[in-house]
C-alpha positions as a Markdown table, in Angstrom:
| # | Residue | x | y | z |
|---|---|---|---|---|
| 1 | Unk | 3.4 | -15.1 | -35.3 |
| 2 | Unk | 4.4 | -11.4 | -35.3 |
| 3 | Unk | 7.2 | -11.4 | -32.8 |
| 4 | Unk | 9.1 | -9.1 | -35.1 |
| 5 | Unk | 7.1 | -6.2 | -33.8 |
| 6 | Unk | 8.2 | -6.9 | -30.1 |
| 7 | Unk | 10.5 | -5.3 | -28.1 |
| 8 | Unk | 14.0 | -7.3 | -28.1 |
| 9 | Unk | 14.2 | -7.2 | -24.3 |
| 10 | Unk | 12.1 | -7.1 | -21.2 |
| 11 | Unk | 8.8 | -5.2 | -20.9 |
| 12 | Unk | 7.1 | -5.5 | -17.7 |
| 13 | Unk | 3.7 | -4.5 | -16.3 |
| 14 | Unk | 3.5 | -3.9 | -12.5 |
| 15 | Unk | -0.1 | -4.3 | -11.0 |
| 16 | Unk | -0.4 | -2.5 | -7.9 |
| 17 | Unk | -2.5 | -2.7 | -5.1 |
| 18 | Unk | -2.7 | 0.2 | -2.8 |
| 19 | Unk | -2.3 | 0.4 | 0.6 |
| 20 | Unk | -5.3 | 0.9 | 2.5 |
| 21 | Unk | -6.6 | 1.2 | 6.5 |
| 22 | Unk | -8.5 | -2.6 | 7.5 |
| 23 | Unk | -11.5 | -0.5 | 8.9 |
| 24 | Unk | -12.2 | -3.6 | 11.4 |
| 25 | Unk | -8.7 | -3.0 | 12.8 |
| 26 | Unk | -7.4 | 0.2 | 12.1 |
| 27 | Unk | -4.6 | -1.3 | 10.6 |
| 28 | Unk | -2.7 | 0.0 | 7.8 |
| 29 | Unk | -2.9 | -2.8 | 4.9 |
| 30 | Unk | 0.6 | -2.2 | 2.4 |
| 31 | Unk | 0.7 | -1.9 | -1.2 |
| 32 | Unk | 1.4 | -4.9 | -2.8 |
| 33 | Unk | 3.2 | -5.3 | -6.5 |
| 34 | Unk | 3.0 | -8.0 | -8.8 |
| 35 | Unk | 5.1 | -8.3 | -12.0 |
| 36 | Unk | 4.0 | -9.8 | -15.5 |
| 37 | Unk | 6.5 | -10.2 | -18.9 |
| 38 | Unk | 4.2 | -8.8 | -21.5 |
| 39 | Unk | 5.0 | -8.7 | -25.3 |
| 40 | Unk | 5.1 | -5.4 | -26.8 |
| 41 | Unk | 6.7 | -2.7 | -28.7 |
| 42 | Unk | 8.7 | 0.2 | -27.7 |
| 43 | Unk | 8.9 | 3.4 | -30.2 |
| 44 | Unk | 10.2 | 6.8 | -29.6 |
| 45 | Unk | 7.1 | 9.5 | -30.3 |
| 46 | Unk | 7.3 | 11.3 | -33.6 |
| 47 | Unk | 8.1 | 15.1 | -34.1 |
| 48 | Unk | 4.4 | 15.4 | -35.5 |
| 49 | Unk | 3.1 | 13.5 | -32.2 |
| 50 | Unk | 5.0 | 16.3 | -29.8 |
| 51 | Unk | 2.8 | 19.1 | -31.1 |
| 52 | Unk | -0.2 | 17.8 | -30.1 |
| 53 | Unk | 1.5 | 16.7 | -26.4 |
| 54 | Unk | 1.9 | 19.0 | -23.4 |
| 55 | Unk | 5.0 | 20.7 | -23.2 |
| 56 | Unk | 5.3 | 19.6 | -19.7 |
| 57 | Unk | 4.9 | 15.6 | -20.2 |
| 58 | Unk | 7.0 | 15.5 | -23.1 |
| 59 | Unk | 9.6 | 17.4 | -21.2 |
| 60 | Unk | 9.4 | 13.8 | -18.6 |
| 61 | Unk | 10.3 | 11.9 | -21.4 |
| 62 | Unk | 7.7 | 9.9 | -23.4 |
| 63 | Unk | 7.4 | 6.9 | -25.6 |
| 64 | Unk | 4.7 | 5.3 | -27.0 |
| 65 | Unk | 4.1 | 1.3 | -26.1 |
| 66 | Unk | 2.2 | -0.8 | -28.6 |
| 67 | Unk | 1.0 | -4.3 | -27.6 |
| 68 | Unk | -1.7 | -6.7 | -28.5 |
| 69 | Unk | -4.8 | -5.7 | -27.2 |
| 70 | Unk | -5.0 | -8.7 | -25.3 |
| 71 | Unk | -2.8 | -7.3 | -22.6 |
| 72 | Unk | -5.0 | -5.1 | -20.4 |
| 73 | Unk | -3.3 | -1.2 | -19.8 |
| 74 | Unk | -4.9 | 1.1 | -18.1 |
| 75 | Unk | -4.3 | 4.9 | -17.1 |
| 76 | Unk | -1.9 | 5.2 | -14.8 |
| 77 | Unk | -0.5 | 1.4 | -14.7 |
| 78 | Unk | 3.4 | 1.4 | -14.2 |
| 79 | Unk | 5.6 | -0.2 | -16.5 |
| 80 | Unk | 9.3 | -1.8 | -16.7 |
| 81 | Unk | 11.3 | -1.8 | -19.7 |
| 82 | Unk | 14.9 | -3.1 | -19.8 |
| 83 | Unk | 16.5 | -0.8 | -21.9 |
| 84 | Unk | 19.8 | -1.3 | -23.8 |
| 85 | Unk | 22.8 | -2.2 | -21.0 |
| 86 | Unk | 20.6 | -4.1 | -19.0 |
| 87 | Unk | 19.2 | -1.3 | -17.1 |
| 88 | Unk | 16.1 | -1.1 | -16.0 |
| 89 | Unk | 13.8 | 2.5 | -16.3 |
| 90 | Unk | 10.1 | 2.7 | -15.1 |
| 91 | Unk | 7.0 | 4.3 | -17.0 |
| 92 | Unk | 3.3 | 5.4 | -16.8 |
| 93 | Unk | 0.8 | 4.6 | -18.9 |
| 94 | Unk | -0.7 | 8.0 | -19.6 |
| 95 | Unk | -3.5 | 7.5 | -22.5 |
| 96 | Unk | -4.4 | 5.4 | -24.8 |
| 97 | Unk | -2.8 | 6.8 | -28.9 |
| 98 | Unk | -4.9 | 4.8 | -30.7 |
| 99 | Unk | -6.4 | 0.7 | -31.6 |
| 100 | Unk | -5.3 | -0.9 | -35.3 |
| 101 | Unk | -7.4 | -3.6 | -36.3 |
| 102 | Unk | -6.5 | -4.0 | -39.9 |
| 103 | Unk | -4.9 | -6.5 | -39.6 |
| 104 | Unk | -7.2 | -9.0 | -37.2 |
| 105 | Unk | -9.6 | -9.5 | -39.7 |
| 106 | Unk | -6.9 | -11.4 | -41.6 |
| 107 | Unk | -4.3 | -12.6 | -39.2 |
| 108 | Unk | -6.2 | -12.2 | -35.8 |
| 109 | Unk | -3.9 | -9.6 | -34.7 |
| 110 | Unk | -4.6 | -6.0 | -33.1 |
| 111 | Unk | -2.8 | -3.7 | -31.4 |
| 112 | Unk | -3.4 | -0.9 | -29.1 |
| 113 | Unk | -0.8 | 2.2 | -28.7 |
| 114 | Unk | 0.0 | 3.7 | -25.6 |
| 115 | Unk | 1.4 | 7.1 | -24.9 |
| 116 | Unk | 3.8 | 6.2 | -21.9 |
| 117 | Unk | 5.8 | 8.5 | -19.2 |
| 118 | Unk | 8.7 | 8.4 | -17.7 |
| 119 | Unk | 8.2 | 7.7 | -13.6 |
């Protein structure tokens, strides 16, 4: 229904598994990666936003990512975003910004922000 507030290309969230030592074998397990499309919204973080960041992470390069709240982020989750010129630039989910629920009650929609960094 509100597919204007989406990102016009590709966001992706990569679910990792780390790699591990099989403790009945000694053998080393590798990570493994999974990819799902998720709908969401990309935004550049505001000049008011930066003050309250560390100077250090906003020197990596942060956006903030809003997406329903159906789609499950947590802190450090990676994420894909096709950028403009088809290329491709990968992100952390650092914290969670805030949750807007004024409009669910009306329209079933909510939506959590996410302050993300560049990987």
């Amino acid at each position: 229904m509100f597919t204007q507030f989406n990102y016009p290309r590709t966001i992706t969230k990569v679910s990792v598994t780390e790699g591990y030592t099989n403790q009945s074998t000694g053998a080393w397990v590798p990570e493994i990666t999974s990819e799902t499309e998720i709908q969401a919204h990309v935004a550049d973080v505001t000049l008011k936003e930066r003050q309250y960041l560390d100077p250090g992470v906003v020197e990596a390069g942060v956006r903030k990512l809003i997406c329903d709240s159906s789609v499950s982020l947590m802190v450090g989750d990676r994420v894909k975003i096709t950028e403009e010129g088809d290329s491709v630039t990968e992100w952390l989910v650092n914290s969670k910004m805030s949750e807007s629920n004024l409009m669910d009650q009306y329209v079933d929609v909510s939506r959590i922000t996410y302050l993300i960094v560049k990987r």
